[in-house]
N, C-alpha and C positions, 0 to 999 in steps of 0.2 A: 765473291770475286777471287778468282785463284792467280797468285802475283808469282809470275817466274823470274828467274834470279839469274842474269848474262854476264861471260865477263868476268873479269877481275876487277876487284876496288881496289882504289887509289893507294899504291903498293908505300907512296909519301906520307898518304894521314897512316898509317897500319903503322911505319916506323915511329912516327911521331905520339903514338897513343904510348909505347914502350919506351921512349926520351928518358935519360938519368934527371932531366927536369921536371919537376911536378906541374911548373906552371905550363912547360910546354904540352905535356898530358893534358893539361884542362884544357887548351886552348884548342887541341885535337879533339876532344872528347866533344865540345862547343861545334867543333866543324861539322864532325862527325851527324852529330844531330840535327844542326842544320842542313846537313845536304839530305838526310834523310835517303842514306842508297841503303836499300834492303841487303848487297850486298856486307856490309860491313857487319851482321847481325853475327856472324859465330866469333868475328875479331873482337869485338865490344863485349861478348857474353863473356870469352875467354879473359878476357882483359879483366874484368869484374873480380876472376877467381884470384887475382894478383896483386891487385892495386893496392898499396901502402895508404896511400892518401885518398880521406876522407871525400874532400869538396872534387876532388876526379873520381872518384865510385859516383855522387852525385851525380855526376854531369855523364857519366857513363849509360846510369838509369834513366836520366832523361832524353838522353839520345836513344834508347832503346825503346822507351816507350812514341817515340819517334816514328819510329815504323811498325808495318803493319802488322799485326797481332798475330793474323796468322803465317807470318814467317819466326815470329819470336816465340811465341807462345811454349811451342814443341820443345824448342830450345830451352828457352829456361827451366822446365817441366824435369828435363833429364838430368841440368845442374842440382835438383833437387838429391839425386843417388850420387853427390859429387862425394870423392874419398877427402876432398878439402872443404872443411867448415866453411871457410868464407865466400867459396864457389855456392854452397847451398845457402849461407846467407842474405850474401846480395840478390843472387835467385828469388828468394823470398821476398826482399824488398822490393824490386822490380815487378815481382806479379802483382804487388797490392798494388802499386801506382796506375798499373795499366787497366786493372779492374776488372780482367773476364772470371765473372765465376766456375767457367769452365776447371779453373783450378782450383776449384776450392777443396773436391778431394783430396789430392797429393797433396797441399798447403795441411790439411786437418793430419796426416799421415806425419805429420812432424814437428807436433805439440810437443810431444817428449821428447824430443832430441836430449841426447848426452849430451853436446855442446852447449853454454848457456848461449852465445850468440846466435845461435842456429833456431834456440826456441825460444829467444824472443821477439826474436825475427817472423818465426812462426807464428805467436800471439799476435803481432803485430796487423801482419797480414791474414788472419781468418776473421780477427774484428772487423775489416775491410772488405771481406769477400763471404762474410759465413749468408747463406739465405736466411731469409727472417725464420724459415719452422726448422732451422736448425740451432736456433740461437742457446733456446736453454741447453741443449746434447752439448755443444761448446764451452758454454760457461761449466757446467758438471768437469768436461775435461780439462779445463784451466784452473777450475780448486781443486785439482789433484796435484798441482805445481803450488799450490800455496809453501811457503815456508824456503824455500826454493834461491838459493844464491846470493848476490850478494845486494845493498840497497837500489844500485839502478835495475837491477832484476825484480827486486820485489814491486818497485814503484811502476816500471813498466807494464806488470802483471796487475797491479789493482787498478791503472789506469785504462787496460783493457778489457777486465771483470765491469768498470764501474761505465763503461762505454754501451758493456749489452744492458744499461735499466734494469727495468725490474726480474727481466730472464734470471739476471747473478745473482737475485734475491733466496730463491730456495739451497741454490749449492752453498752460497753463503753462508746462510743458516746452520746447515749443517756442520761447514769448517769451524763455527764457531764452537761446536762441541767436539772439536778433535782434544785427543790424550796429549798431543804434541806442542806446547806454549807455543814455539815459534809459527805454529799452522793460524792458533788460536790467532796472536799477536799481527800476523798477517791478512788471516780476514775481518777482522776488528778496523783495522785502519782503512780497508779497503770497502768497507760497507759504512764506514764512515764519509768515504772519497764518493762513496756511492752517491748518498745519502745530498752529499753537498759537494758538488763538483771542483767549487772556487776556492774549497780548502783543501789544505799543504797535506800532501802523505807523509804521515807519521809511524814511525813503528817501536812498538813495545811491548815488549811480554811481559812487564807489569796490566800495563792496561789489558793486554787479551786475557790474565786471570780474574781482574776486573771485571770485566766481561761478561766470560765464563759465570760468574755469580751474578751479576746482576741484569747481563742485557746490552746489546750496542747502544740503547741512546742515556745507559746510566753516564 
């Protein structure tokens, strides 16, 4: 179904999405996605690249996942080469809620991001969208981020390692015999997380020397 786009939107919610008010943003943001105008799809994407606050980024993505996919799709796809981090990060967030794996290429194109929001944003969203015969080529390119930033970065990372089963199991493996303690230390706790989903991510590079000698389940 091919959806055309008439018209100008509501030149009122556009100002109100930009309001010096956070609450007035959410409550824009809320409209926004309830009226569901295809229209409002570059104001909302744009918006995304800006937004201070948390719970209106939210409510941005859920208005966006609002409409129809293929009006947004394109669109977020191109925030992906945005020169601002947080333009390709909520990009990323947004694509995983909407769920076309259409994107999963461009999404895998930015596992390594230099920015850590950007790739974990990244992780986030290929856990969500990787196809199944692509699972272990993923998990390989996500213990390549092993050791990688700071503790919500690392726990992010092993919670989306520990998300592919048994796929994470051979890269895993591997990290565990990096030169690098922090690599070691990081797939140690994450093959741990693997192992037992209900327990706490812990990180230590004592334990990954541990490890290293004896084994993840010494």
């Amino acid at each position: 179904m091919n959806t055309t786009i008439h018209g100008e939107p509501d030149a009122r919610l556009i100002d109100a999405l930009a309001a010096p008010d956070s609450s007035t943003r959410l409550r824009a943001a809320l409209s926004a996605g309830t009226q569901g105008d295809p229209r409002l799809a570059a104001t909302l994407i744009a918006r995304c690249a800006v937004e201070p606050d948390f719970f209106v980024r939210d409510m941005l993505t859920w208005a966006l996942c609002r409409l129809p996919a293929e009006i947004t799709l394109a669109r977020l796809l191109a925030e992906l080469d945005s020169a601002t981090p947080q333009a390709r990060s909520q990009a990323l967030h947004t694509l995983s809620k909407i769920g076309d794996r259409g994107a999963w290429p461009a999404v895998s194109a930015r596992l390594h991001d230099a920015h850590d929001d950007v790739a974990l944003s990244a992780w986030r969203a290929a856990a969500a969208l990787v196809p199944p015969e692509a699972e272990s080529a993923l998990a390989g390119e996500l213990a390549a981020e092993l050791g990688r930033g700071d503790d919500t970065m690392r726990r992010g990372l092993a919670r989306t390692l520990a998300a592919l089963g048994e796929a994470a199991a051979p890269a895993l493996a591997v990290a565990l015999t990096a030169a690098d303690p922090q690599v070691r230390a990081h797939a140690a706790a994450t093959e741990r997380l693997r192992q037992d989903p209900d327990s706490a991510f812990t990180f230590s590079v004592e334990l990954a020397k541990r490890v290293a000698v004896t084994g993840p389940d010494a």
